[in-house]
TORPA-4810 file (N, C-alpha, C, O; in nm, 3 decimals):
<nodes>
NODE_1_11.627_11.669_11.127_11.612_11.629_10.989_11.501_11.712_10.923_11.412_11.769_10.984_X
NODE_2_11.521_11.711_10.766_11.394_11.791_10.730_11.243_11.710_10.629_11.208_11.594_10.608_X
NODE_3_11.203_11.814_10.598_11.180_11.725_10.442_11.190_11.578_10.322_11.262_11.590_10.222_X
NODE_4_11.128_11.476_10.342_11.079_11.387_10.402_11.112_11.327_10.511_11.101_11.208_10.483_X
NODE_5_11.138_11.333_10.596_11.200_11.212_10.687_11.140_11.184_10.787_11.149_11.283_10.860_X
NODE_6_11.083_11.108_10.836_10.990_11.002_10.989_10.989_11.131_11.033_10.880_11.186_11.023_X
NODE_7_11.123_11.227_11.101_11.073_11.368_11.215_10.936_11.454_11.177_10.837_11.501_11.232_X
NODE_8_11.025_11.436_10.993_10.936_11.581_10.962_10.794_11.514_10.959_10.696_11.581_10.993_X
NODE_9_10.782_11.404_10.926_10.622_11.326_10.924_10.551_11.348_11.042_10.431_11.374_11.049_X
NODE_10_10.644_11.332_11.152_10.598_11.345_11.256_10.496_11.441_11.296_10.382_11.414_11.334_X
NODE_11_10.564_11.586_11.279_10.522_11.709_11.290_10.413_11.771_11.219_10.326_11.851_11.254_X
NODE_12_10.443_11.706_11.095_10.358_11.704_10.981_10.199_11.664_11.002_10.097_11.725_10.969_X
NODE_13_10.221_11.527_11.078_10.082_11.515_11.154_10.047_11.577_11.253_9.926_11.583_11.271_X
NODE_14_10.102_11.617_11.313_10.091_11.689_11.463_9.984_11.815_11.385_9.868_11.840_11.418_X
NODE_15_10.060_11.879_11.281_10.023_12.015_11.218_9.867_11.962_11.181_9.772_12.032_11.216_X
NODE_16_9.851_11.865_11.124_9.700_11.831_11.032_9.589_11.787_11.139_9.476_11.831_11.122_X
NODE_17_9.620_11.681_11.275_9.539_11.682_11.348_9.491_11.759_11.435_9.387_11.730_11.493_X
NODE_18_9.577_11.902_11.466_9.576_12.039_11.527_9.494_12.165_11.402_9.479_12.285_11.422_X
NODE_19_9.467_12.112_11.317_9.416_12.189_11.240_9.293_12.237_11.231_9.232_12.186_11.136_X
NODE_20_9.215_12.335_11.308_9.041_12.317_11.258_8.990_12.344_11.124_8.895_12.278_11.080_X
NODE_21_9.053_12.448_11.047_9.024_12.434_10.907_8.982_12.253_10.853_8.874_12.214_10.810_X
NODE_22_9.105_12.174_10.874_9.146_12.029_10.819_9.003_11.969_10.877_8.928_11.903_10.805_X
NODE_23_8.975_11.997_11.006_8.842_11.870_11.140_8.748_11.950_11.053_8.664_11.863_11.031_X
NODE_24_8.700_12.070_10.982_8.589_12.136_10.908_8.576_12.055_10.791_8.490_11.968_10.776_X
NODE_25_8.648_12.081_10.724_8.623_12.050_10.581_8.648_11.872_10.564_8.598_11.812_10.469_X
NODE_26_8.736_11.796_10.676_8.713_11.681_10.626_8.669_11.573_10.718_8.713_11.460_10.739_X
NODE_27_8.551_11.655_10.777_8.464_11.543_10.902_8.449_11.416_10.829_8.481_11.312_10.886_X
NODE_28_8.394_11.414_10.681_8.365_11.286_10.596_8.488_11.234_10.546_8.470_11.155_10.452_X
NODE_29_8.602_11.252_10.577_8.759_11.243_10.492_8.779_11.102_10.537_8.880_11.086_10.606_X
NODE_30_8.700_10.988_10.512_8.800_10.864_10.582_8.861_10.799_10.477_8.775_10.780_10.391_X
NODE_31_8.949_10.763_10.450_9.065_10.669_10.391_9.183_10.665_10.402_9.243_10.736_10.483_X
NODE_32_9.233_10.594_10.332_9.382_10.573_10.309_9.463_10.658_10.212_9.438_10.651_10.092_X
NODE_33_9.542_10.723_10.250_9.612_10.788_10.119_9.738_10.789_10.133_9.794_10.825_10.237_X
NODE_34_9.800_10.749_10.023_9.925_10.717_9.998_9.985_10.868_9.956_9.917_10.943_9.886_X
NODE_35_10.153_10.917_10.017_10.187_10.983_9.990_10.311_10.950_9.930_10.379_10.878_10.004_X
NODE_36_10.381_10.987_9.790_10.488_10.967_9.760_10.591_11.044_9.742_10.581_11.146_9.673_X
NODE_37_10.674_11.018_9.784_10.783_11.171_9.793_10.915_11.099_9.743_11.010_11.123_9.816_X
NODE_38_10.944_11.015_9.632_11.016_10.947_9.553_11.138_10.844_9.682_11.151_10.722_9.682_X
NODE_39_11.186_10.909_9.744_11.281_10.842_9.873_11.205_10.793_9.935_11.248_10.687_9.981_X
NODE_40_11.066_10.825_9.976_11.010_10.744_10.107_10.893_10.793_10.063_10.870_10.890_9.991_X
NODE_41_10.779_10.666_10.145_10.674_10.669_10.108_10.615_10.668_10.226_10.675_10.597_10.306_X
NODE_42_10.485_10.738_10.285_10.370_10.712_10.351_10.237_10.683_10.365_10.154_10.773_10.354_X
NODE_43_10.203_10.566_10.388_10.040_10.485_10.382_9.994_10.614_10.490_10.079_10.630_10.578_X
NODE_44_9.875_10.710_10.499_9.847_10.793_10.557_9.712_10.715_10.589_9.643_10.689_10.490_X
NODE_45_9.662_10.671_10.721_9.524_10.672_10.724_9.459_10.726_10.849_9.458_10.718_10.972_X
NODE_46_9.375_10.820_10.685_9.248_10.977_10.793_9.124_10.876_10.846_9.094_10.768_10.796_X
NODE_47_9.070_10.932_10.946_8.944_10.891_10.968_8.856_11.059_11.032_8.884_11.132_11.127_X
NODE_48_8.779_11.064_10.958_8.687_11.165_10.940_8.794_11.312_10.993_8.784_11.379_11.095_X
NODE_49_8.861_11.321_10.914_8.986_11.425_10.892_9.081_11.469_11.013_9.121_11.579_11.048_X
NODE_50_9.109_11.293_11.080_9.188_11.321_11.160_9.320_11.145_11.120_9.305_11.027_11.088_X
NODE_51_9.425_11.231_11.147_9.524_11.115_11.099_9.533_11.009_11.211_9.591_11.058_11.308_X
NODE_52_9.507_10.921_11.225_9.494_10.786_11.276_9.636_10.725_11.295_9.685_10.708_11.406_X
NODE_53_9.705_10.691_11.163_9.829_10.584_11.135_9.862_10.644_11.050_9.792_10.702_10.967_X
NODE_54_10.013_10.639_11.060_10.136_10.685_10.940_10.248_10.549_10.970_10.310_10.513_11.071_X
NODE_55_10.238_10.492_10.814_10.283_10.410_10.788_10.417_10.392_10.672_10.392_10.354_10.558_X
NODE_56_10.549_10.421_10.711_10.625_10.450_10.668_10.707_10.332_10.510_10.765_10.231_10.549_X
NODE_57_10.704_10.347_10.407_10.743_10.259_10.339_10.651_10.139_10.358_10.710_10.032_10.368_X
NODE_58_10.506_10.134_10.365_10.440_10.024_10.349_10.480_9.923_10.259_10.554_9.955_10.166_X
NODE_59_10.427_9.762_10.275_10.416_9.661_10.159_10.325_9.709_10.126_10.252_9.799_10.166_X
NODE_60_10.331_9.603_9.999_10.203_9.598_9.928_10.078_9.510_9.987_9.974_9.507_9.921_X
NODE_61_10.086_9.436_10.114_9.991_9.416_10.185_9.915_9.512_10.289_9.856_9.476_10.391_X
NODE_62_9.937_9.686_10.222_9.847_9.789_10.294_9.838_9.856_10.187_9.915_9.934_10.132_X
NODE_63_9.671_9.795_10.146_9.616_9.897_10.040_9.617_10.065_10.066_9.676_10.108_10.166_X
NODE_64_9.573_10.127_10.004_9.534_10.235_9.979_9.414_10.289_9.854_9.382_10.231_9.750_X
NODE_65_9.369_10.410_9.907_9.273_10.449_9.830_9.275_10.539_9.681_9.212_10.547_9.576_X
NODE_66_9.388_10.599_9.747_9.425_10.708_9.623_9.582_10.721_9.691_9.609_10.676_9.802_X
NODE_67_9.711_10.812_9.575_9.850_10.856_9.609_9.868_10.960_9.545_9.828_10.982_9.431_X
NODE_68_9.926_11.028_9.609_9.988_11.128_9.518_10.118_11.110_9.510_10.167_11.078_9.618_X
NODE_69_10.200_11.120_9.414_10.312_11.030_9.381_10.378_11.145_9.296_10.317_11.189_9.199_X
NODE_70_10.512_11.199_9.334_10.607_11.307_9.175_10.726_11.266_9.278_10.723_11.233_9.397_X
NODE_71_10.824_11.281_9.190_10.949_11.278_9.200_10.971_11.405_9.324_10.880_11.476_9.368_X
NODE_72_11.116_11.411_9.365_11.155_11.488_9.498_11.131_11.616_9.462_11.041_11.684_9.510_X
NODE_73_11.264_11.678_9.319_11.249_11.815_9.290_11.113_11.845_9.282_11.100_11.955_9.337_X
NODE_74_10.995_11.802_9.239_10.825_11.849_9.194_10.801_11.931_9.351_10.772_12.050_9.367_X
NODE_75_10.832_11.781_9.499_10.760_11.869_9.585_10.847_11.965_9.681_10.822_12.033_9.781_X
NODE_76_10.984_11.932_9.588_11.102_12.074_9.662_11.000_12.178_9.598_10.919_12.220_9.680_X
NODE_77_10.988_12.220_9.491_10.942_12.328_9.421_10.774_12.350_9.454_10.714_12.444_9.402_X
NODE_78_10.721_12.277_9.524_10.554_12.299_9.613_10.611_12.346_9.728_10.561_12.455_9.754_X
NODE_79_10.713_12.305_9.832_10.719_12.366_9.929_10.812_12.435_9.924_10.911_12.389_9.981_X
NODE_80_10.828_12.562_9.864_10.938_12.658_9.839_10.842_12.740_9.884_10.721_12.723_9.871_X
NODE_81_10.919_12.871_9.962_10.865_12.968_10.029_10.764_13.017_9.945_10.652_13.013_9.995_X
NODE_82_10.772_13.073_9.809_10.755_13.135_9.692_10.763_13.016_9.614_10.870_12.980_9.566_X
NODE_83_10.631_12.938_9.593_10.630_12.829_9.487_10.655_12.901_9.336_10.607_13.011_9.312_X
NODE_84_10.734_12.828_9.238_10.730_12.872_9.089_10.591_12.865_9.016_10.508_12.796_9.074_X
NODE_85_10.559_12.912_8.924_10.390_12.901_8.860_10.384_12.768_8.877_10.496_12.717_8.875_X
NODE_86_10.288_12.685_8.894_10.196_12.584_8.814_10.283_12.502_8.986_10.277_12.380_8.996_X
NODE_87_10.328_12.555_9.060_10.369_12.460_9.159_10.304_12.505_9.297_10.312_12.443_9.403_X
NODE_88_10.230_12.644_9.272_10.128_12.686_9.373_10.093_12.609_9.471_10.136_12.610_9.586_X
NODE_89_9.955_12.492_9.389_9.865_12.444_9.385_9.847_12.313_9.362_9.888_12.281_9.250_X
NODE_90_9.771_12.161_9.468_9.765_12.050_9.390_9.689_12.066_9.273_9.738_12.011_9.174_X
NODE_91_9.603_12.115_9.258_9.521_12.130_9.130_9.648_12.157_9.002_9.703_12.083_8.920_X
NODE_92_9.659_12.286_9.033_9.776_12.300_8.932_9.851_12.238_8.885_9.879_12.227_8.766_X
NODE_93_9.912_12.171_9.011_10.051_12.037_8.935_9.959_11.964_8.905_10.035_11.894_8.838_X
NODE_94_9.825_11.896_8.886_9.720_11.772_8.846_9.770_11.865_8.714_9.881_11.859_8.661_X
NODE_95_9.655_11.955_8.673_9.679_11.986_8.523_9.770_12.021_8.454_9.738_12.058_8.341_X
NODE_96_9.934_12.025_8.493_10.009_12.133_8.386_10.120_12.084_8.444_10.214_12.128_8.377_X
NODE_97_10.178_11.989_8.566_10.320_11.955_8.586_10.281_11.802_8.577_10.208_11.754_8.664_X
NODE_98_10.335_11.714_8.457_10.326_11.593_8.427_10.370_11.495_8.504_10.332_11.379_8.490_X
NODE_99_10.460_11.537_8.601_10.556_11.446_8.655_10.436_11.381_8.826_10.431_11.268_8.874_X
NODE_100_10.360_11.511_8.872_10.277_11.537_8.957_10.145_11.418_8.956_10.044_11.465_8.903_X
NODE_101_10.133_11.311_8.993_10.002_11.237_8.952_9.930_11.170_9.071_9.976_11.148_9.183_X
NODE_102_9.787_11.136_9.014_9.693_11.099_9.125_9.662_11.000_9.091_9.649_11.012_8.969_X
NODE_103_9.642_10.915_9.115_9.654_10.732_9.116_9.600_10.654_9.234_9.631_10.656_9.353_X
NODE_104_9.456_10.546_9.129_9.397_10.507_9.236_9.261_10.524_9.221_9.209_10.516_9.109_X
NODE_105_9.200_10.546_9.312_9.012_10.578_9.344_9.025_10.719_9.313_9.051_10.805_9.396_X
NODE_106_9.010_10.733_9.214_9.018_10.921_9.180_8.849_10.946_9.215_8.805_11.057_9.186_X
NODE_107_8.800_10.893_9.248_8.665_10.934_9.279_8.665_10.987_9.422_8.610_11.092_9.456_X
NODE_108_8.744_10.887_9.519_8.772_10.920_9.665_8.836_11.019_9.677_8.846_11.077_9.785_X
NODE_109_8.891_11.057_9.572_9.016_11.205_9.593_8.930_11.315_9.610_8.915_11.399_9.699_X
NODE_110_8.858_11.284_9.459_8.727_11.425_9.401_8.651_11.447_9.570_8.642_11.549_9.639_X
NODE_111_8.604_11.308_9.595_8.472_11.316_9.733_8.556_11.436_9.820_8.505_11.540_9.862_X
NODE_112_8.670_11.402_9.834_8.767_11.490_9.966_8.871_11.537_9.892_8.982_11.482_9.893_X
NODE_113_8.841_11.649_9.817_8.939_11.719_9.692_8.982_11.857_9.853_9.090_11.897_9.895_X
NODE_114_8.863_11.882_9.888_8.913_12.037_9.948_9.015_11.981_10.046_9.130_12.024_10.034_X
NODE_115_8.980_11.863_10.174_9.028_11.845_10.261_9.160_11.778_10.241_9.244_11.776_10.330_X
NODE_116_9.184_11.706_10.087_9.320_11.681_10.072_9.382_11.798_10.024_9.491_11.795_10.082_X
NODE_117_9.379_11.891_9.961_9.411_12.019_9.924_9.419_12.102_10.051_9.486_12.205_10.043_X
NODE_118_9.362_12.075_10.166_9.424_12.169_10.309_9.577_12.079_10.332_9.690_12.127_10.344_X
NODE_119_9.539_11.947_10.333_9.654_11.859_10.395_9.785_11.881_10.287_9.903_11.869_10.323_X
NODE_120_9.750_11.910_10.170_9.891_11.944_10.105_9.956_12.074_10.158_10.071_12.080_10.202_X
NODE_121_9.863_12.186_10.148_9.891_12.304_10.177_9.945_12.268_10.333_10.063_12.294_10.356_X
NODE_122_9.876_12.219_10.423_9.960_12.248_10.566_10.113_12.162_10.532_10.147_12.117_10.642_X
NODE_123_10.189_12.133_10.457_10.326_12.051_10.421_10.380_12.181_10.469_10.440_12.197_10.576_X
NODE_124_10.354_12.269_10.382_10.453_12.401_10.405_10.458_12.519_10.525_10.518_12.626_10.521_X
NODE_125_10.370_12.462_10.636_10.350_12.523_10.731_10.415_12.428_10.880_10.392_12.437_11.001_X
NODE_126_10.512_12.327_10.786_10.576_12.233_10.868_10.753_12.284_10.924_10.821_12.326_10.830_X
NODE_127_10.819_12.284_11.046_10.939_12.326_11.028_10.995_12.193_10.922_10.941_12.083_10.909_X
NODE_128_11.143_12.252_10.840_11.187_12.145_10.787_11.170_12.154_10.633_11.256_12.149_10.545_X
NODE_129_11.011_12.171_10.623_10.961_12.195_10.458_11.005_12.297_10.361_10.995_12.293_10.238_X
NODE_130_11.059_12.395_10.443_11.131_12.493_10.363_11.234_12.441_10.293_11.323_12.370_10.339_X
NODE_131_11.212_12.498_10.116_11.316_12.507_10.062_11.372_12.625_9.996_11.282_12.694_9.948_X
NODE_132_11.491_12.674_9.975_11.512_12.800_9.950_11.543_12.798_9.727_11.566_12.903_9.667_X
</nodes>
């Protein structure tokens, strides 16, 4: 299977807790972060920038700290070999793709802006994430 699905999550973590860039920059990274990928959702929880629990389609009895939340096509077009402009980058889709949003403790995001910005970027270094 590819692109969202439990496998690719799987791997997906495998990729972020194997990461030393990710154990550098987010020794202080602990929370919860919600990932939304419009079909399925994951309660993600880091503890000092290592993934702990992946929690597939949580209730609403498992908070979270912050989400990043866009519709499917937004993160077909982030993990395209060759992203289109303004789909580079989380920063980028924050300022200039509307559909793209951060919701929540935006303060907890800012604290661990770099180390969630590795964890987006390693998506596309996942088998599966390719889109053509």
């Amino acid at each position: 299977m590819s692109f969202p699905a439990s496998d690719w999550m799987a791997r997906y973590v495998a990729a972020l807790n194997g990461d030393p860039e990710l154990r550098l920059v987010g020794g202080f990274f602990t929370c919860d972060v919600l990932l939304d990928f419009e079909t399925v959702r994951y309660l993600v929880r880091v503890d000092g920038g290592t993934v702990r629990e992946v929690v597939e389609n949580p209730g609403y009895d498992r908070p979270w700290a912050f989400a990043l939340r866009a519709p499917r096509h937004v993160w077909d077009r982030y993990l395209a070999p060759v992203p289109p402009p303004l789909y580079h980058h989380i920063f980028a889709m924050l300022m200039r793709v509307p559909e793209f949003r951060l919701e929540g403790d935006t303060l907890a995001a800012a604290q661990n802006i770099r180390a969630l910005a590795r964890m987006c970027d390693l998506m596309r270094a996942v088998p599966g994430a390719d889109h053509a």
